[in-house]
N, C-alpha and C positions, 0 to 999 in steps of 0.2 A: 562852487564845488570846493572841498578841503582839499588842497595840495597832497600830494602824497611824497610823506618825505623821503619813502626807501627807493625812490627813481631816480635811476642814473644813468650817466649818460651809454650810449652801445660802447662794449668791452669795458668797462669804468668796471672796479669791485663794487657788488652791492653793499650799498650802506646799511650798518648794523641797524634794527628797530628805534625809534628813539623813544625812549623811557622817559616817560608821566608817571608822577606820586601825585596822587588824589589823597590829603588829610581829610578827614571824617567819613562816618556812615551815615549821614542825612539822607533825604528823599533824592537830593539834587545829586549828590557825590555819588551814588548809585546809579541815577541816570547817567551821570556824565560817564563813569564806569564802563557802563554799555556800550557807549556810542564810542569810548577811545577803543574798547577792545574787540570792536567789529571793525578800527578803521585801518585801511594799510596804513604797513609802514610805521602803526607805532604800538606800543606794549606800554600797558595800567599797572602801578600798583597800588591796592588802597592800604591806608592804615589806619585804624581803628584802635580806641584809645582804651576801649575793654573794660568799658565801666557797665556795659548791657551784658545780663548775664548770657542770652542767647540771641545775638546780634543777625541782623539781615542782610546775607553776605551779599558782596557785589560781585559782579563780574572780574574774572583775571585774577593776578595773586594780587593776597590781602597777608597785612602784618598787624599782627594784635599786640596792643603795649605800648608805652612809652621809648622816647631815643634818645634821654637823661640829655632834658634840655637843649639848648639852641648848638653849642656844641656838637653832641653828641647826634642831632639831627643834620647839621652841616656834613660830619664825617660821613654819615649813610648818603648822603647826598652824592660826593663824590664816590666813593667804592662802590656804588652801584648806579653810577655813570648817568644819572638822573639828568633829563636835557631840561624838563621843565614841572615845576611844582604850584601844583592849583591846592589853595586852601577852603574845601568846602565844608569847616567843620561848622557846627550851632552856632548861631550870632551870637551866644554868650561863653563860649568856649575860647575865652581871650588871651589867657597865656597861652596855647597851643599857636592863635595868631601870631603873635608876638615874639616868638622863639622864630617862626616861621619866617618872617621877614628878617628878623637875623640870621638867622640860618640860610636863606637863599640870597643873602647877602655878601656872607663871608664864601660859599663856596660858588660865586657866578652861577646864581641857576633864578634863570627869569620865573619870578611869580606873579599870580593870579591870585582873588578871593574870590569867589562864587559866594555868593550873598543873596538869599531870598528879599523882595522887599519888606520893610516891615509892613504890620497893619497899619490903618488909617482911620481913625476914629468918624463915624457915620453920623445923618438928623438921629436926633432918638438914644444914639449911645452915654452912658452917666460914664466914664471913664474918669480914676483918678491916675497921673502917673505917678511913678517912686522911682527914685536914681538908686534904688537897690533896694536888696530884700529886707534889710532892718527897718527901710526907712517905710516901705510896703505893711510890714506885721505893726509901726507907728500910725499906720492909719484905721486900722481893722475896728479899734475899741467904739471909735465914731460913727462905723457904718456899719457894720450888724455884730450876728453875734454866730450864726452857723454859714464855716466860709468853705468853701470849692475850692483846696488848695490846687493848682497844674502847673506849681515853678519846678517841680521833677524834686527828686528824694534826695541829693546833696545837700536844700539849702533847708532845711526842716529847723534847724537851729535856728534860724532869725524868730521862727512862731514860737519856740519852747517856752517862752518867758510868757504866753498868754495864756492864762487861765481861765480866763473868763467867756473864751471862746470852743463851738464845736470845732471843729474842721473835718473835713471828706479832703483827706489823699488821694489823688490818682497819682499813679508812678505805674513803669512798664517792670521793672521792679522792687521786693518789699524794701524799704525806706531803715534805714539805721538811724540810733539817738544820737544825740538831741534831738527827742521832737515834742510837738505840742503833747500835755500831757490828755487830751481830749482829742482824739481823733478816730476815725476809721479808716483805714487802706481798702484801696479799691484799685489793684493789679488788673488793667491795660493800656494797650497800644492802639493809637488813631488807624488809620480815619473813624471820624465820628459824623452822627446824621446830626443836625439839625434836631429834630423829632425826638433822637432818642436822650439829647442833652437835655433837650427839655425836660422830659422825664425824668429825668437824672434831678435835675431840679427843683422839681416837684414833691418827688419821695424823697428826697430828705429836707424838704424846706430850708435852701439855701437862699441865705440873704445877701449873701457877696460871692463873688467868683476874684481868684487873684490869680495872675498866668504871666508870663514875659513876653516881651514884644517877641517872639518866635517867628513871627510871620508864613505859619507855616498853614497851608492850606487845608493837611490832614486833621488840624486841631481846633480851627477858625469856627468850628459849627457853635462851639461854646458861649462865642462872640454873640452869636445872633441869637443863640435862646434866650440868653441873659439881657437884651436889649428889649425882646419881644416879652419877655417878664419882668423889664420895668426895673431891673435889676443895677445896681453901680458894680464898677469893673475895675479892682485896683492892679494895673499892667508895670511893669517895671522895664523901665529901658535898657534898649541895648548897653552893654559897654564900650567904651572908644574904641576903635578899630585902628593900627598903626599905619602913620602917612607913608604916604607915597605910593602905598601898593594897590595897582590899578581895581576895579572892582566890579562885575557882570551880573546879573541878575537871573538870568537864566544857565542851562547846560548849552542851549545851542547858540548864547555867544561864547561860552568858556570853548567849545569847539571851536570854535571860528578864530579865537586869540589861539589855538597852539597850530591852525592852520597859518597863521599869520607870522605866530614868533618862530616856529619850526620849518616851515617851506622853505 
């Protein structure tokens, strides 16, 4: 059972709520959302970095926008008496990390990462990986020629320089230049079937799929059509993640750690 923090002892003043910042709008950061603001005794607030144009609110108050870096993220820290800061943003949203553990550094405030795990490459999967998206669009010329881009509509510029390839965009929204000068946009959001990726794959006759170690379960279907059709998978890894800062893999240990550090 989670401790409840706002229990005091008989005649003691009740202890104010203890205030969780939840960074990102992931699948996870929503869930955990939930579950802090059904729980006694403590109060959520997410922030959201407001790069989706119509974002999937969470539960509790949400703050949209930047906190002009680590700084400026430390001072919110304090003036709004924040007891503990969970970083559940996208495993590739590394400077928001990184500000983050300076930022709950400089103003004493215990943090968490909530980290999906990544994929795990399967018998049957052609997987190549790339330590980044330049070195991704370096491999494309080798292994087809009509690619499934799903690295999301910021990094569009590493493909711009490929001419000689199709590309099918998917992004949740429409994608700014630099981009490949061959392409199609295809505006959605996961979850996707198995079945229908396939398809997807079919009607355009794609010969590569390229995506990020995401690990995210709502987008994983791609993985398997693309295995089942024989397909190679050029995946880009994660970015380093900053030491020290402990790390959970699910919401219901990221619960159990502010049961732990807040009790």
């Amino acid at each position: 059972m989670t401790p409840n923090p706002a229990e005091a002892a008989p005649g003691a003043r009740p202890r104010r709520p203890r205030h969780v910042l939840i960074l990102g709008g992931t699948t996870e950061a929503r869930r955990l959302a939930a579950e802090v603001a059904d729980a006694p005794g403590l109060r959520v607030t997410s922030s959201l970095a407001g790069r989706v144009a119509e974002p999937r609110l969470p539960a509790g108050q949400v703050r949209i926008g930047g906190f002009g870096g680590p700084e400026g993220l430390a001072r919110w820290l304090r003036e709004q008496q924040v007891d503990a800061l969970i970083d559940a943003t996208h495993p590739f949203a590394g400077t928001i990390s990184f500000n983050a553990a300076r930022a709950a550094a400089t103003a004493h405030v215990p943090l968490l990462a909530l980290r999906r795990p990544g994929w795990v490459p399967g018998p049957g999967d052609r997987w190549h990986w790339a330590g980044s998206l330049d070195e991704a669009a370096g491999l494309l010329p080798a292994l087809g020629q009509r690619i499934f881009l799903t690295t999301g509509r910021m990094g569009l510029a590493a493909f711009a320089r490929l001419t000689g390839q199709w590309f099918l965009v998917r992004s949740v929204d429409a994608p700014e230049p630099p981009a490949p000068p061959h392409m199609e946009v295809l505006l959605d959001r996961g979850p996707f079937s198995v079945a229908g990726e396939a398809e997807l794959l079919r009607r355009h006759r794609i010969d590569v799929v390229v995506t990020k170690d995401s690990g995210a379960g709502a987008t994983a279907a791609k993985l398997t059509a693309a295995r089942e059709a024989g397909l190679p998978v050029v995946v880009v890894r994660r970015p380093a993640a900053p030491d020290g800062v402990p790390v959970v893999p699910d919401p219901a240990a990221a619960l159990a750690w502010l049961g732990t550090t807040l009790g």
